[in-house]
VOGU-3710 file (C-alpha; in Angstrom, 3 decimals, decimal comma):
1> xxxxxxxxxx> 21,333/-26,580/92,632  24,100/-24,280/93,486  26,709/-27,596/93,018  25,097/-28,086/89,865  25,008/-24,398/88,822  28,897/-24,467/89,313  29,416/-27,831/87,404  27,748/-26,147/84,384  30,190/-23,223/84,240  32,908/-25,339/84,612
11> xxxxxxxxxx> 31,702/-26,780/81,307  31,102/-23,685/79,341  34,677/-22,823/80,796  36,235/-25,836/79,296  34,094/-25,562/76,086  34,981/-22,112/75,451  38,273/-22,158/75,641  38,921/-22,868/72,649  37,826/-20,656/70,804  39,476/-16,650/70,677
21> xxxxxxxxxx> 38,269/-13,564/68,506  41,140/-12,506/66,247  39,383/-9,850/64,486  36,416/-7,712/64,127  34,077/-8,153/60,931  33,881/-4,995/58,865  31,017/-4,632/56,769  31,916/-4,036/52,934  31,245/-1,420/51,337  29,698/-3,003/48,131
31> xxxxxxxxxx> 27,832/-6,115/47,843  29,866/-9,171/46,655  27,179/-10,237/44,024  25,080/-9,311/41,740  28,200/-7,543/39,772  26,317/-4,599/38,131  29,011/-3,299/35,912  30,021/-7,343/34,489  26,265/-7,688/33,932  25,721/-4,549/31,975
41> xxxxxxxxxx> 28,439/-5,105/29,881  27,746/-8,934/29,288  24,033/-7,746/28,321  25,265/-5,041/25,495  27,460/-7,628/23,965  24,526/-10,230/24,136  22,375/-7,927/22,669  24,361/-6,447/20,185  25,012/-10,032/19,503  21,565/-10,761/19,452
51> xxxxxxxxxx> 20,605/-7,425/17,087  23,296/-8,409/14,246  21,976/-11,899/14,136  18,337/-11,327/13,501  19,164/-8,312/11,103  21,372/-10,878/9,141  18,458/-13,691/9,590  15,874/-11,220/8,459  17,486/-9,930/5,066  18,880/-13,520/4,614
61> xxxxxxxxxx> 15,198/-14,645/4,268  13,954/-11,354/2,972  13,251/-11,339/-1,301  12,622/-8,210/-1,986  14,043/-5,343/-3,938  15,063/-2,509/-1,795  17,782/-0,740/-3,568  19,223/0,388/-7,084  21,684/-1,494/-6,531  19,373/-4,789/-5,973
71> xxxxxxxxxx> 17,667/-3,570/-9,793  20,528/-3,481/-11,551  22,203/-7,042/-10,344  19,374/-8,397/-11,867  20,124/-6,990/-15,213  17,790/-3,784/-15,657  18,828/-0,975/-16,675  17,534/1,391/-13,830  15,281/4,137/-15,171  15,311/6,566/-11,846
81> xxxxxxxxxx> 14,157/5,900/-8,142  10,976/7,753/-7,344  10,821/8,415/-3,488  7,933/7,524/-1,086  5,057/9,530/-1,211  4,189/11,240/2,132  0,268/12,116/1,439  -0,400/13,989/5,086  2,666/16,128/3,689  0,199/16,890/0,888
91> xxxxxxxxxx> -3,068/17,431/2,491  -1,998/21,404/3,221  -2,311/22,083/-0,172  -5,810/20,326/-0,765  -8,642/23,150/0,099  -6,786/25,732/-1,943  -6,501/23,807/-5,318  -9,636/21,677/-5,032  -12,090/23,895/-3,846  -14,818/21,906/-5,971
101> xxxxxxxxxx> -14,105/18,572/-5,164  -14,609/16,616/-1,990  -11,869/16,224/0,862  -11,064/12,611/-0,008  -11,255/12,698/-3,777  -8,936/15,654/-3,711  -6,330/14,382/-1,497  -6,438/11,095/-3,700  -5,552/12,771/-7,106  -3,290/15,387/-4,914
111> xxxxxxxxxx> -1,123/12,412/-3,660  -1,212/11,030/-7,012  -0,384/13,716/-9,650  2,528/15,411/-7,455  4,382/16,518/-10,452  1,382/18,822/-11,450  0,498/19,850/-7,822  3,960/20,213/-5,892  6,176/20,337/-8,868  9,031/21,364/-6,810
121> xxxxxxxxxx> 9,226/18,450/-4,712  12,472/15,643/-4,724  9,332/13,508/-6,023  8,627/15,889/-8,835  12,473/15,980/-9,721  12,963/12,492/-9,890  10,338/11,778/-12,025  11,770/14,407/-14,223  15,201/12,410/-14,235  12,545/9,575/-15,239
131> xxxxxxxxxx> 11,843/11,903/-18,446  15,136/12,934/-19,185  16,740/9,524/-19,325  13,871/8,680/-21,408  14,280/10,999/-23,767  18,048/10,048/-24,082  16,704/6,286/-24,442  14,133/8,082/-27,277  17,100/9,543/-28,968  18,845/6,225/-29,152
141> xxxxxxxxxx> 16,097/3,978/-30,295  13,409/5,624/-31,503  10,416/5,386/-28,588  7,328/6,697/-29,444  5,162/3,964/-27,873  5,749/3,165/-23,846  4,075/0,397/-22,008  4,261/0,692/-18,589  3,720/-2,593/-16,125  5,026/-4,251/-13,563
151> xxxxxxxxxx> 4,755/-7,510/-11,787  2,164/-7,462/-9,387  -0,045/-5,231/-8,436  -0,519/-2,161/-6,085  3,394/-1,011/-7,006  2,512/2,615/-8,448  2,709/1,734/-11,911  -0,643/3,556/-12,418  1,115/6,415/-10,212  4,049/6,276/-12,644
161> xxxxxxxxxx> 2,368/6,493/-15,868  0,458/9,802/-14,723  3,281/11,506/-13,753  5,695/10,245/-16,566  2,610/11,503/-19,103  2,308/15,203/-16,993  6,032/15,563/-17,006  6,366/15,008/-20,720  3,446/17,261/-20,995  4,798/20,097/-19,288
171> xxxxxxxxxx> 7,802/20,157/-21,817  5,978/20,379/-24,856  5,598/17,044/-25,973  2,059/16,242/-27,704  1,690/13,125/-24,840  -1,653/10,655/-24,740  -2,106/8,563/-22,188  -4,179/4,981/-22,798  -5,483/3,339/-20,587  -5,338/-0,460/-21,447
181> xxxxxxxxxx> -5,907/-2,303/-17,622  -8,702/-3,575/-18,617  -9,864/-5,331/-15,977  -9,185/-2,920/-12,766  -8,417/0,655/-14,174  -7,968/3,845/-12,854  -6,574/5,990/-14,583  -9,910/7,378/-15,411  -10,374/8,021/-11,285  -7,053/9,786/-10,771
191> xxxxxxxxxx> -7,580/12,258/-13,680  -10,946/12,905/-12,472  -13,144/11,441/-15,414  -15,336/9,536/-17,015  -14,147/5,888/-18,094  -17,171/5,404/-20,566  -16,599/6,216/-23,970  -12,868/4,791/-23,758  -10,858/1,952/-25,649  -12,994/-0,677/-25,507
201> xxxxxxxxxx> -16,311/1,100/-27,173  -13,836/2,176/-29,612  -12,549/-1,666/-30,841  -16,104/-2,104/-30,422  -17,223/0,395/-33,033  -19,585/2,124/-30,804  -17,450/4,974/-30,286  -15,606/7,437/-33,133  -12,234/8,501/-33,270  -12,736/11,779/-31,958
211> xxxxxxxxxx> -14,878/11,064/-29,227  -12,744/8,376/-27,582  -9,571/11,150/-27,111  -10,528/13,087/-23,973  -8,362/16,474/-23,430  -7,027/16,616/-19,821  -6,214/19,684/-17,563  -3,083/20,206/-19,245  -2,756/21,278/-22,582  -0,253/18,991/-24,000
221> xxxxxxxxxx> -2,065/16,030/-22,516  -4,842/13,717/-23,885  -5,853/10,451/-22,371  -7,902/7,712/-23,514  -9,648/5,904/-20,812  -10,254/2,338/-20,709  -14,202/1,812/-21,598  -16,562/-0,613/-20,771  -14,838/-3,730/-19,319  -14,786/-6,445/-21,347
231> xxxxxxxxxx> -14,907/-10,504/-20,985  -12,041/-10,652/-23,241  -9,465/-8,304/-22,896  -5,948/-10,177/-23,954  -7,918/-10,661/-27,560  -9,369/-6,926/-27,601  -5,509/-5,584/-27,489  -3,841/-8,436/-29,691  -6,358/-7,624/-32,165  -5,372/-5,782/-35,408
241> xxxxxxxxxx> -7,543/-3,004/-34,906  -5,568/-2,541/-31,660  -2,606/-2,549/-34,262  -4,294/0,047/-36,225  -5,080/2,573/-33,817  -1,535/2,701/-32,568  -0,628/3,597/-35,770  -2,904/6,190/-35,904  -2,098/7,211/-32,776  1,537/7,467/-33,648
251> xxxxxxxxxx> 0,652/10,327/-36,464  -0,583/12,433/-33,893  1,131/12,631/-30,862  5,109/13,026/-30,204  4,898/10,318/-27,117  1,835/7,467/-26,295  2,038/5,918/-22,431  0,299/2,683/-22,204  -0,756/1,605/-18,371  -1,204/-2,339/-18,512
261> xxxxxxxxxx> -1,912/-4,592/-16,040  0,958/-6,586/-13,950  2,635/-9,169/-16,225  2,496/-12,094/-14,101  -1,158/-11,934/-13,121  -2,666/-11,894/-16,848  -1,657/-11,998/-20,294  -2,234/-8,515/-21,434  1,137/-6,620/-21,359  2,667/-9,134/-22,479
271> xxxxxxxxxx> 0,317/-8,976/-25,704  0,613/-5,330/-25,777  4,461/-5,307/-25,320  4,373/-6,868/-28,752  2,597/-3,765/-30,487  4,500/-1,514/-28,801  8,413/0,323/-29,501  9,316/-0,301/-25,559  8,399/-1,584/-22,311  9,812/-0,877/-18,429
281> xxxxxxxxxx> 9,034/-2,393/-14,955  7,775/-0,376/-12,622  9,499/-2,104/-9,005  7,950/-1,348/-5,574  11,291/-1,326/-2,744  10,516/-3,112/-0,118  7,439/-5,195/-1,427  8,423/-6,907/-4,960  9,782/-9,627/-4,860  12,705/-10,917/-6,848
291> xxxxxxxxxx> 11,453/-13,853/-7,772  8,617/-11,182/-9,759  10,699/-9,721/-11,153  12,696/-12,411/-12,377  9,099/-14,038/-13,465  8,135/-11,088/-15,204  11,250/-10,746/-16,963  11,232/-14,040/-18,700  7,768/-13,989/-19,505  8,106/-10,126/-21,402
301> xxxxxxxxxx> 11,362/-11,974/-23,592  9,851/-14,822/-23,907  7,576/-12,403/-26,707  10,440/-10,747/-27,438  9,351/-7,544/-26,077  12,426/-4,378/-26,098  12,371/-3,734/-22,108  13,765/-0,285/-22,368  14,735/-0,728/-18,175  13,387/-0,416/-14,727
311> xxxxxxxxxx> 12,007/1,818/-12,217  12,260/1,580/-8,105  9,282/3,215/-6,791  8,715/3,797/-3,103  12,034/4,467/-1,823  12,461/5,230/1,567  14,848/7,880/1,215  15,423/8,095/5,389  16,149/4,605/5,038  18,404/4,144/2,500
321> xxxxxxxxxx> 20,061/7,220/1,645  19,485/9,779/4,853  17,278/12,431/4,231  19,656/14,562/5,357  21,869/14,430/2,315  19,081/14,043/-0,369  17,141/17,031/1,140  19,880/18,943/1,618  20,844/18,762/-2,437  17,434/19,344/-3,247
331> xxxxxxxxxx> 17,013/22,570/-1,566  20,410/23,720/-2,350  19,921/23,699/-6,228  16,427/25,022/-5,809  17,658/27,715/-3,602  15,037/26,854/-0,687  17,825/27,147/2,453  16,114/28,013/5,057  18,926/30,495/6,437  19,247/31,704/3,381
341> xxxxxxx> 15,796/32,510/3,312  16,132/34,908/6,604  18,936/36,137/5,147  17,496/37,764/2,576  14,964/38,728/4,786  16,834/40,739/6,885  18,808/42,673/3,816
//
């Protein structure tokens, strides 16, 4: 054992020898891999990457109107830009000015008729820059009748109408508002009335003259509601009693708002547009499509209807424009700084 204990170290000896140590590891002080710093940087640019290709992808396939810019390269002439309304904004204001009513039905016809309620919001102004270039359009051509459509539905042209008619109200004009969506109106619901004893029972003959003008909470405002719906309405307003009471009408008041149904879905504006001095397009940004648009277009000269120009409802101001900027005008020219404000305070 001892001979063969001696043999083996003789081995490991010759094994060993060679083999040397010529220098110590040191253990680094960062890891070799994963790189942190190339991997954060490769990520941004892949996302970043990533970001700007689906934005591009999405507008690429993405129709709709969004801008004034989009409404005027398809040939309108662009009426104003009403901005989106914010209804929990205006569900402060509901207790104290519609004491009598309930909670819901007051915030409906508060969101609605903001130019009446909140007349010195941006939304109030721009729908008086909807009246003034109007009026210059008036001066030019002679409006006295309006129609007031769009292309689909649900894109505020209802909304419009009743603020257009309020606005024109509250600067003297004698203004009636007719309701002529015969088939889903509601102008009737955001005025707070009645819709029986409206247009229809009066091309009917069931109804008089004087009964079928209602008077409105405004002075200078009278509306005619819609009436009884009827199977036929394209052939109740191409009729020529329709033709007769728009005369009639036209003795009486300085400015008559018609709110129609959406071109492409029936026949009826387009009938009406015939009876009437002018017609615009009331555009919902970011929902109408411009293929609509383009529809509804053809199909109002295709009657050879005057399309007096175009409105973008629903803006998203923060969106497009910053709110920074557009609120910032508005309170400057209406004096509402809130600095300012303390300001005086204090002196």
């Amino acid at each position: 054992m001892t001979k063969k204990l001696e043999e083996t170290r003789i081995n490991e000896a010759g094994q060993s020898g060679n083999v040397r140590i010529l220098d110590k590891a040191i253990a680094p002080s960062f890891p070799v891999t994963p790189n942190k710093k190339l991997n954060l940087m490769l990520g941004l640019l892949i996302g970043l990457g990533l970001g700007i290709g689906l934005t591009f992808l999405v507008e690429y396939f993405d129709n709709t109107v969004k801008s004034v810019e989009d409404v005027e390269r398809l040939g309108f002439n662009l009426m104003g830009a009403i901005p989106k309304i914010e209804q929990d904004k205006l569900q402060k204001k509901i207790e104290s000015k519609w004491e009598s009513l309930e909670f819901n039905e007051g915030r409906e016809i508060e969101s609605r008729l903001v130019t009446h309620f909140d007349p010195k919001s941006p939304i109030s102004e721009a729908y008086r820059t909807l009246r003034t270039n109007l009026q210059f359009t008036k001066i030019a051509d002679s409006l006295k009748t309006i129609l007031v459509t769009s292309s689909g539905p649900k894109e505020g042209k209802s909304t419009t109408v009743a603020n257009l008619a309020i606005t024109l109200a509250q600067l003297g004009s004698k203004v009636l508002l007719v309701d002529t969506d015969l088939r889903r109106p509601v102008i009737h619901s955001i005025f707070g009335m009645e819709k029986d004893n409206g247009l229809t029972n009066y091309m009917m003959d069931s109804v008089p003259y004087n009964q079928v003008v209602k008077k409105s909470f405004l002075e200078n405002l009278n509306i005619i509601t819609c009436g009884v719906l009827p199977p036929n309405p394209s052939e109740l307003l191409g009729s020529f009693k329709m033709e007769e009471l728009i005369t009639k009408l036209k003795s009486n008041y300085d400015i008559i708002l018609f709110d129609s149904p959406p071109v492409i879905a029936v026949t009826d504006a387009a009938v009406l547009s015939t009876k009437v001095d002018s017609t615009f397009l009331v555009i919902s940004s970011g929902k109408t499509n411009r293929d609509a648009i383009i529809r509804a277009k053809s199909l109002l000269e295709n009657v050879n209807t005057h399309i007096v120009g175009a409105l973008l409802n629903n803006v998203n101001v923060e969106g497009t424009y910053g709110s920074s900027y557009y609120y910032y005008y508005y309170h400057y020219y209406y004096g509402a700084h809130p600095k300012k404000g303390k300001r005086k305070k204090r002196r």
